[in-house]
C-alpha positions as CSV (number, residue, x, y, z in Angstrom):
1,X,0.0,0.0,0.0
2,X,1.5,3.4,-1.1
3,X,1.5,6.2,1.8
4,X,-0.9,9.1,0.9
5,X,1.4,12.2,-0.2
6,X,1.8,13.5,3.4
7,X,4.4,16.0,2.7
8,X,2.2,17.4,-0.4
9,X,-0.8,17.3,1.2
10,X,1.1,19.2,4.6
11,X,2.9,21.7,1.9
12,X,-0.4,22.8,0.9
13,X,-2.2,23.7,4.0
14,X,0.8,25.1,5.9
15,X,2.0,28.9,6.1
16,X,5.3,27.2,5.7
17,X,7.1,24.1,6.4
18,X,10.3,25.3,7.9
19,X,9.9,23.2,11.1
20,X,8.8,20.0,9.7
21,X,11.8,20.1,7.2
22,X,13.6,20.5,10.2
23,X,12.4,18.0,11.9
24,X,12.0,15.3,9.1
25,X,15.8,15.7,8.6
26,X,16.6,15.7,12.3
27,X,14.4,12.4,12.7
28,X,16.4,10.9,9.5
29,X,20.0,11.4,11.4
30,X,19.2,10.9,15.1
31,X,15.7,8.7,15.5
32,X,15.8,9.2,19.3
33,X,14.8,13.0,18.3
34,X,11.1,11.7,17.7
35,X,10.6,11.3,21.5
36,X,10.0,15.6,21.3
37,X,9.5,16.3,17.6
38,X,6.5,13.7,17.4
39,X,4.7,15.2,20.7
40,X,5.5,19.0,19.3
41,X,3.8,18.6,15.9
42,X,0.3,19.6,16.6
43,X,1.5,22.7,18.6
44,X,4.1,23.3,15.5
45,X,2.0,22.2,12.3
46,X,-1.8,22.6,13.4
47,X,-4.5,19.9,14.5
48,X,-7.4,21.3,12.1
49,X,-9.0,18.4,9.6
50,X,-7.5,18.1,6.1
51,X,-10.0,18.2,3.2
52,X,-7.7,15.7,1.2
53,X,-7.6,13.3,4.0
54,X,-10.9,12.7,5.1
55,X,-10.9,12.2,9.0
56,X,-7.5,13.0,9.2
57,X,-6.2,16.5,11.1
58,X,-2.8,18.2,9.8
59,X,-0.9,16.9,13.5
60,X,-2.1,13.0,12.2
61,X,-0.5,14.0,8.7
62,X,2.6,15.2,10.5
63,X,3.5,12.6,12.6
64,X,2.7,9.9,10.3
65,X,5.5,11.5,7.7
66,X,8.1,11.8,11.0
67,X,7.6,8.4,11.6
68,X,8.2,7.5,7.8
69,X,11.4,9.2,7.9
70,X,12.4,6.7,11.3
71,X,15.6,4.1,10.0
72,X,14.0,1.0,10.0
73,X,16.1,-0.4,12.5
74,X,14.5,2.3,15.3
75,X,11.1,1.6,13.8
76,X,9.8,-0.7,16.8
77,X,11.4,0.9,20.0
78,X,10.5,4.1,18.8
79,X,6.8,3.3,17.7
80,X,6.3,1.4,21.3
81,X,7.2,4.5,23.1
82,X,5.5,6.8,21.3
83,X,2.2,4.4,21.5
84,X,2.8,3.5,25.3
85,X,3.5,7.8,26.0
86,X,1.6,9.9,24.1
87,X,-1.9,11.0,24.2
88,X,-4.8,10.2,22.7
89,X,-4.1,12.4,19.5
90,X,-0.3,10.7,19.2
91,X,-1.5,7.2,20.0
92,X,-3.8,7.3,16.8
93,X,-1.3,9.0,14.5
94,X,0.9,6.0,15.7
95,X,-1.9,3.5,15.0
96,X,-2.8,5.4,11.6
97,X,0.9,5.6,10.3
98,X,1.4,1.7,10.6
99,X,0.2,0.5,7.6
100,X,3.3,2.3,6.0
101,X,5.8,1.5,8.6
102,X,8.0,-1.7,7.9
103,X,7.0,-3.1,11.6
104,X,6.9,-6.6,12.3
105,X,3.0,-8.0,12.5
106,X,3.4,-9.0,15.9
107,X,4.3,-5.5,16.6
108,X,1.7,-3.8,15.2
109,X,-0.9,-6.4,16.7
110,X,0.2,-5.7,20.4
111,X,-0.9,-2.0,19.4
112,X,-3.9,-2.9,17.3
113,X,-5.0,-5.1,20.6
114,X,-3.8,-2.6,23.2
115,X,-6.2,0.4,20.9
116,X,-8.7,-2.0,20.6
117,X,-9.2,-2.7,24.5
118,X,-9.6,1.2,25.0
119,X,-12.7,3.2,25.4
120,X,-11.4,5.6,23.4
121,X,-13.2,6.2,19.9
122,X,-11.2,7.7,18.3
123,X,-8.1,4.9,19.1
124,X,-10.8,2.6,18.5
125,X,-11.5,3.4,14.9
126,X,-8.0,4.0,13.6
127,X,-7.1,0.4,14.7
128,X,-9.9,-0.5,12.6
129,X,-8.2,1.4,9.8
130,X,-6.1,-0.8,7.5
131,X,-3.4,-1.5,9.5
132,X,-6.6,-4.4,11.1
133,X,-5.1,-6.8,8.5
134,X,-2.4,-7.6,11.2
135,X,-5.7,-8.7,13.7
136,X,-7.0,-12.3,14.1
137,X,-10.0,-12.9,12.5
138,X,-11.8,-13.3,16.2
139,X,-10.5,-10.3,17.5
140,X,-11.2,-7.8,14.2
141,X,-15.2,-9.6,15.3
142,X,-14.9,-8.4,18.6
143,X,-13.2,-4.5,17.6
144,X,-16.2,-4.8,15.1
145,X,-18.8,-5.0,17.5
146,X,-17.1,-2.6,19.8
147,X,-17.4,-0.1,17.4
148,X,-21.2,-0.6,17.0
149,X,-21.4,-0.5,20.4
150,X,-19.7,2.6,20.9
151,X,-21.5,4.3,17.8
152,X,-19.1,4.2,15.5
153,X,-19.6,4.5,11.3
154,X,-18.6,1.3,9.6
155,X,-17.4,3.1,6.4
156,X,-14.2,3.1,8.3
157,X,-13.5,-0.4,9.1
158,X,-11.2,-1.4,6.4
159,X,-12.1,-4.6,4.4
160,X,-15.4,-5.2,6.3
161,X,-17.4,-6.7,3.6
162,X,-14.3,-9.4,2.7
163,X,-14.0,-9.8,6.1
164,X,-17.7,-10.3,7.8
165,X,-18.9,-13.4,8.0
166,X,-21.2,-15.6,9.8
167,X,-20.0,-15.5,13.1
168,X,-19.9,-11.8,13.0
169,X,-23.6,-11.6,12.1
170,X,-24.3,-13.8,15.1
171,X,-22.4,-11.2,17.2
172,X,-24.9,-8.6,15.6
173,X,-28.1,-10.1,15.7
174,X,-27.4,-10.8,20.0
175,X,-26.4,-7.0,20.1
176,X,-29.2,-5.6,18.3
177,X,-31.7,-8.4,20.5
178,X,-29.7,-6.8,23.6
179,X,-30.7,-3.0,21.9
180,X,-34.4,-3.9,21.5
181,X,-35.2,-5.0,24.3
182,X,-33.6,-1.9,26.4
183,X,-36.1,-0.3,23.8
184,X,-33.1,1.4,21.7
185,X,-32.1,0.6,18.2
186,X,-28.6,-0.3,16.1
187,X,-27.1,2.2,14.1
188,X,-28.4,2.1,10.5
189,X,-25.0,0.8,9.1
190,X,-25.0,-1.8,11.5
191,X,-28.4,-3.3,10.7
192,X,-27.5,-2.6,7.3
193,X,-24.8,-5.3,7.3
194,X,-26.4,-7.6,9.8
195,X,-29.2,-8.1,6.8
196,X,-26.7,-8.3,4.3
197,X,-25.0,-10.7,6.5
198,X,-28.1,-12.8,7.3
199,X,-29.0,-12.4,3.4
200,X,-25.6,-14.2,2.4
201,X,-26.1,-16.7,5.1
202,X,-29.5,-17.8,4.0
203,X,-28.4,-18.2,0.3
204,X,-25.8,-20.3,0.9
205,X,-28.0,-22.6,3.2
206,X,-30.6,-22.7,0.3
């Protein structure tokens, strides 16, 4: 998967870029630099929402392209203690930038896990994001769910109609008989694929 044009994009909605050329140099040469650049990049670059990266903000943008620029032999130590430090706004760039980071799988699944057992929506989602390739199949069902459950929109889970299945919709149907009968409904992408998912099921048994 090839990385969105960070830099561009960042080029474009900046005054100028004079600190994160500084910084994206710095983090080339000396990768234990990201431990104050990475923190620094909303205050430096910005944290409103970027038109060419829907649901991204410019400080997501920016510390996804810092940790591009990490040698690959820093990549783990550095994206660990970045994850395991930051805030809620670093943790999901961290989450958000794997799918371009040459990380081993079990690396990014510890994060993908860790994101996943938060209550945090917005950590939530982004381990949804593509990097979910890295989860097992029965824990993508449970983050699925989860998400439901917390309200989130299902156009962000990455590879959710290849993914769904069976077992999924059975996790569904008990959450939306759990919904009903506290006389509240499922969000309407949720049913949506629960149908679909019932749908497919009752083909193949016909």
């Amino acid at each position: 998967m090839n990385p969105p044009p960070f830099y561009e994009i960042l080029a474009a909605e900046l005054p100028d870029t004079v600190w994160l050329d500084t910084a994206l140099e710095t983090v080339s040469r000396q990768p234990a630099s990201i431990a104050r650049l990475f923190p620094a990049a909303g205050r430096q670059c910005g944290r409103w929402a970027l038109d060419r990266l829907p649901n991204w903000t410019v400080d997501d943008a920016a510390r996804a392209l810092l940790l591009t620029r990490l040698p690959a032999a820093a990549v783990v130590a550095e994206l660990e203690s970045l994850y395991r430090y930051g805030d809620g706004a670093e943790k999901r760039a961290v989450l958000r930038a794997l799918p371009w980071l040459d990380a081993p799988a079990d690396a990014v699944r510890a994060l993908l896990l860790d994101a996943l057992r938060t209550n945090d929506t917005r950590l939530v989602a982004a381990a949804l994001g593509p990097a979910a390739r890295h989860l097992p199949v029965a824990a993508w069902r449970q983050g699925v769910l989860k998400a439901v459950f917390m309200g989130l929109p299902l156009d962000g889970v990455a590879d959710l109609d290849e993914r769904a299945d069976g077992e999924l919709a059975t996790m569904l149907a008990g959450l939306a008989e759990e919904r009903h009968a506290a006389g509240r409904t499922m969000a309407g992408d949720a049913t949506e694929l629960l149908h679909r998912l019932s749908a497919s099921k009752t083909e193949r048994v016909s």
